[in-house]
C-alpha positions as CSV (number, residue, x, y, z in Angstrom):
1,X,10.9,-8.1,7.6
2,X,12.4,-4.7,6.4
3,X,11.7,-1.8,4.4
4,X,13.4,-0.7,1.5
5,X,13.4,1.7,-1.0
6,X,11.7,0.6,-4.3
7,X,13.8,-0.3,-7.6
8,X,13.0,-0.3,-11.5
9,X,12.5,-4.1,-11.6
10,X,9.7,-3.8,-8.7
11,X,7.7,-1.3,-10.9
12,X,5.5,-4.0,-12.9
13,X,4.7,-5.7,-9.6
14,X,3.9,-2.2,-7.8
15,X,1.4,-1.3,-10.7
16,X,-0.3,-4.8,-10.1
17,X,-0.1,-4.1,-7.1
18,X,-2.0,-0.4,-7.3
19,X,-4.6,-1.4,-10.3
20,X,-5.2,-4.6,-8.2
21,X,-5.8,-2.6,-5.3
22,X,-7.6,0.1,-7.1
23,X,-5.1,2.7,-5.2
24,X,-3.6,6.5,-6.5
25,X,-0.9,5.9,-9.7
26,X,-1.3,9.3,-10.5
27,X,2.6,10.4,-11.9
28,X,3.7,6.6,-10.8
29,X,7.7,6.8,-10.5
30,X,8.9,3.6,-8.7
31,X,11.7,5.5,-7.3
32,X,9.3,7.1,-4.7
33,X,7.9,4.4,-3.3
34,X,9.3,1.9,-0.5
35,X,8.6,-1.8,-0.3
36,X,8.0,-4.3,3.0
37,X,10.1,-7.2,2.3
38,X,10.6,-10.7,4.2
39,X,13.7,-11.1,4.7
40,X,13.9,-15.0,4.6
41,X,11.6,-15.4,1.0
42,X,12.0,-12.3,-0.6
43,X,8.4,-11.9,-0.8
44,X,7.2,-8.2,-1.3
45,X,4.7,-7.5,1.3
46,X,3.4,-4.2,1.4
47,X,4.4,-0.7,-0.1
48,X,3.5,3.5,-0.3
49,X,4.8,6.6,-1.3
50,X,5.6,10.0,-1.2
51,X,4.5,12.4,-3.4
52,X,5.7,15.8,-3.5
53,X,4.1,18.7,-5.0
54,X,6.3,21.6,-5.9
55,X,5.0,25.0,-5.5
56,X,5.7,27.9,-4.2
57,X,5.7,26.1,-1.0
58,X,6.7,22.6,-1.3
59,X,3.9,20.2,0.5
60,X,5.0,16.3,1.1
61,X,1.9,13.8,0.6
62,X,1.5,9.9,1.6
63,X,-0.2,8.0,-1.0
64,X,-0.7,4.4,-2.5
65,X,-0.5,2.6,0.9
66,X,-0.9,-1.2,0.1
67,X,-0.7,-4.4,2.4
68,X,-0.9,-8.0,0.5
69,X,-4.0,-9.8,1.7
70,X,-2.0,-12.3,3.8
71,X,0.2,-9.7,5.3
72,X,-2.6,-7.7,6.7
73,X,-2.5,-6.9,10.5
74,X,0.9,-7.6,11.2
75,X,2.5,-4.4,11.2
76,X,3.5,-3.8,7.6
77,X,1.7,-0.9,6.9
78,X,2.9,1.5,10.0
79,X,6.3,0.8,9.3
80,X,5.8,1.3,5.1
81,X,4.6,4.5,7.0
82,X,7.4,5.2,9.3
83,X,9.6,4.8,6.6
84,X,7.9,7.4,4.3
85,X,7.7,9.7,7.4
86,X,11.5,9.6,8.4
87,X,12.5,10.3,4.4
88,X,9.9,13.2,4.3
89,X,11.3,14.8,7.7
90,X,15.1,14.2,6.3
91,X,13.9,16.0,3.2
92,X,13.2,19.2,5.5
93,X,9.4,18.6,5.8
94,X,8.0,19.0,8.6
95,X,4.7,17.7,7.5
96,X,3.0,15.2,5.6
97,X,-0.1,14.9,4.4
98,X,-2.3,12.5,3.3
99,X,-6.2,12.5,1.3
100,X,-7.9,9.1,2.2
101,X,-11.1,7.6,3.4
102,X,-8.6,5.4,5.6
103,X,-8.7,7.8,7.8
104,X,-9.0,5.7,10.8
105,X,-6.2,3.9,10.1
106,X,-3.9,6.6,10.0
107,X,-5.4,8.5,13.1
108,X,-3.2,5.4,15.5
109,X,-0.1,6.7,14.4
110,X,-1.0,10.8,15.0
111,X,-2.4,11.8,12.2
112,X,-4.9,14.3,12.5
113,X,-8.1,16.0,10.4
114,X,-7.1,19.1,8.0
115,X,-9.8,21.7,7.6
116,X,-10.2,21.6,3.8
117,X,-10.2,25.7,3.8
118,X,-6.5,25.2,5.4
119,X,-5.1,22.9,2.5
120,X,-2.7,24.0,0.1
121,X,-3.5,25.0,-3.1
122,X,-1.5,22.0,-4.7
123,X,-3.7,19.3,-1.9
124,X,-6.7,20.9,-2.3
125,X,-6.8,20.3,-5.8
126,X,-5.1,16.9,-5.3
127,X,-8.4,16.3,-3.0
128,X,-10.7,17.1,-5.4
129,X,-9.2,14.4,-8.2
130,X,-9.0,11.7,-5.7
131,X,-12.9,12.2,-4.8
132,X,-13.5,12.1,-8.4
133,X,-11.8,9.4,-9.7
134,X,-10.3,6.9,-7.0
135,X,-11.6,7.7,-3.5
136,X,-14.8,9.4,-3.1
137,X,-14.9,9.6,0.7
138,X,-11.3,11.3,1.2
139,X,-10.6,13.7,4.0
140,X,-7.1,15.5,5.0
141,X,-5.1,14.3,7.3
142,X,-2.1,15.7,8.2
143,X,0.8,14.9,11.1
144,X,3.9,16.8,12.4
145,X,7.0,14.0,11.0
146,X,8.2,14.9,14.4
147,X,4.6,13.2,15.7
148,X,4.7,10.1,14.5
149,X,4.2,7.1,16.8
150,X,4.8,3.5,16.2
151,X,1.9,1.6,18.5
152,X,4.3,-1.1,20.1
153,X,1.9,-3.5,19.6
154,X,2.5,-3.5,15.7
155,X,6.4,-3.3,15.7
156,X,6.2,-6.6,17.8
157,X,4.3,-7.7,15.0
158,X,6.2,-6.7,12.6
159,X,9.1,-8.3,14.2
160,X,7.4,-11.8,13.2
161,X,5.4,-11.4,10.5
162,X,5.3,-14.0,8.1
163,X,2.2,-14.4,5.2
164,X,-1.0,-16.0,6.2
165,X,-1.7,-19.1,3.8
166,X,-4.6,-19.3,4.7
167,X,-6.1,-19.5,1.1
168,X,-4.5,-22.9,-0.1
169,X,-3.9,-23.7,-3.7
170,X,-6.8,-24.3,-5.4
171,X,-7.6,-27.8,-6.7
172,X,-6.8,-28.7,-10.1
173,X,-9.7,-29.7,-12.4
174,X,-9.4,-31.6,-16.0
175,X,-11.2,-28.0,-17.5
176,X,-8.0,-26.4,-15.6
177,X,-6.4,-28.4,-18.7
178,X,-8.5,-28.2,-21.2
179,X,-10.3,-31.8,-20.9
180,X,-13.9,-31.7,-21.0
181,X,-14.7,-34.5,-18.5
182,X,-18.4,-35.4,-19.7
183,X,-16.7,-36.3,-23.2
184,X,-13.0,-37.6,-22.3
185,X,-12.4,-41.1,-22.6
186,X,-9.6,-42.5,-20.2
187,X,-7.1,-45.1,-21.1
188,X,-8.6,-47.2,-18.3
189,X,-12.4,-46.0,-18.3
190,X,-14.7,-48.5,-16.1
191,X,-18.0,-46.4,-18.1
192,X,-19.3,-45.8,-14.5
């Protein structure tokens, strides 16, 4: 597994990815996003991005974090994360930000509660859109990039991730082909 920076041709699949998901694609540009990919099938994995929001001070956010159903748990997520952090902290922030009811999730890594009162203007308002539209139970967080921690336990993981099949293919059925079996006849019908 790796991370990599996202590319034009991986926009259609991130905005699947985001409506299927039901996450942020509020001023969508695939350029800010990065993408967990395994390295032996190619198979995208996992993705977020950074959104920042000039003002008069310039404030970094983490948004649209996404993990494919059958890469869940394995450590795709916190380094999607990581990435996002590093890029944001070699930008000159020393904070990111991010307005989710995941809140749990993010707390493992260092991320901490923001008073609402001590958002920017730029978040707060940011805030108030997600809890009307997308995510109703959002809350600041914010971490120091210089914070951050990986939980060893999930770069291990990450180290051998590989996608859980465990939803096989479904079975084919003649309606899957348009053949209404209660009225097809067969070539070599018994009439049982």
């Amino acid at each position: 597994m790796y991370v990599r920076d996202a590319r034009n041709r991986d926009e259609a699949w991130l905005l699947d990815h985001i409506d299927a998901m039901g996450l942020d694609e509020t001023a969508f540009r695939s350029r800010d996003y990065v993408i967990a990919v395994d390295e032996e099938t190619n198979a995208r994995a996992g993705f977020a991005r950074v959104r920042t929001h000039d003002a008069d001070e310039p404030v970094c956010e983490l948004t649209s974090i996404g993990v494919l159903d059958g890469w869940r748990g394995q450590g795709v997520g916190a380094h999607v994360i990581e990435r996002l952090i590093d890029g944001a902290d070699a930008e000159g922030f020393d904070r990111v930000y991010a307005l989710t009811s995941t809140h749990e999730y993010l707390s493992q890594f260092g991320f901490e509660a923001v008073p609402e009162a001590d958002l920017h203007d730029a978040l707060a308002a940011r805030l108030e859109d997600k809890r009307g539209t997308i995510d109703p139970e959002a809350v600041p967080m914010g971490i120091d990039t210089a914070a951050f921690e990986m939980p060893e336990r999930l770069r291990e993981r990450f180290k051998r991730a590989a996608e859980d099949d465990a939803d096989p293919e479904p079975e084919e059925t003649p309606e899957d082909f348009g053949i209404d079996p209660d009225e097809a006849t067969y070539k070599y019908d018994t009439g049982d």
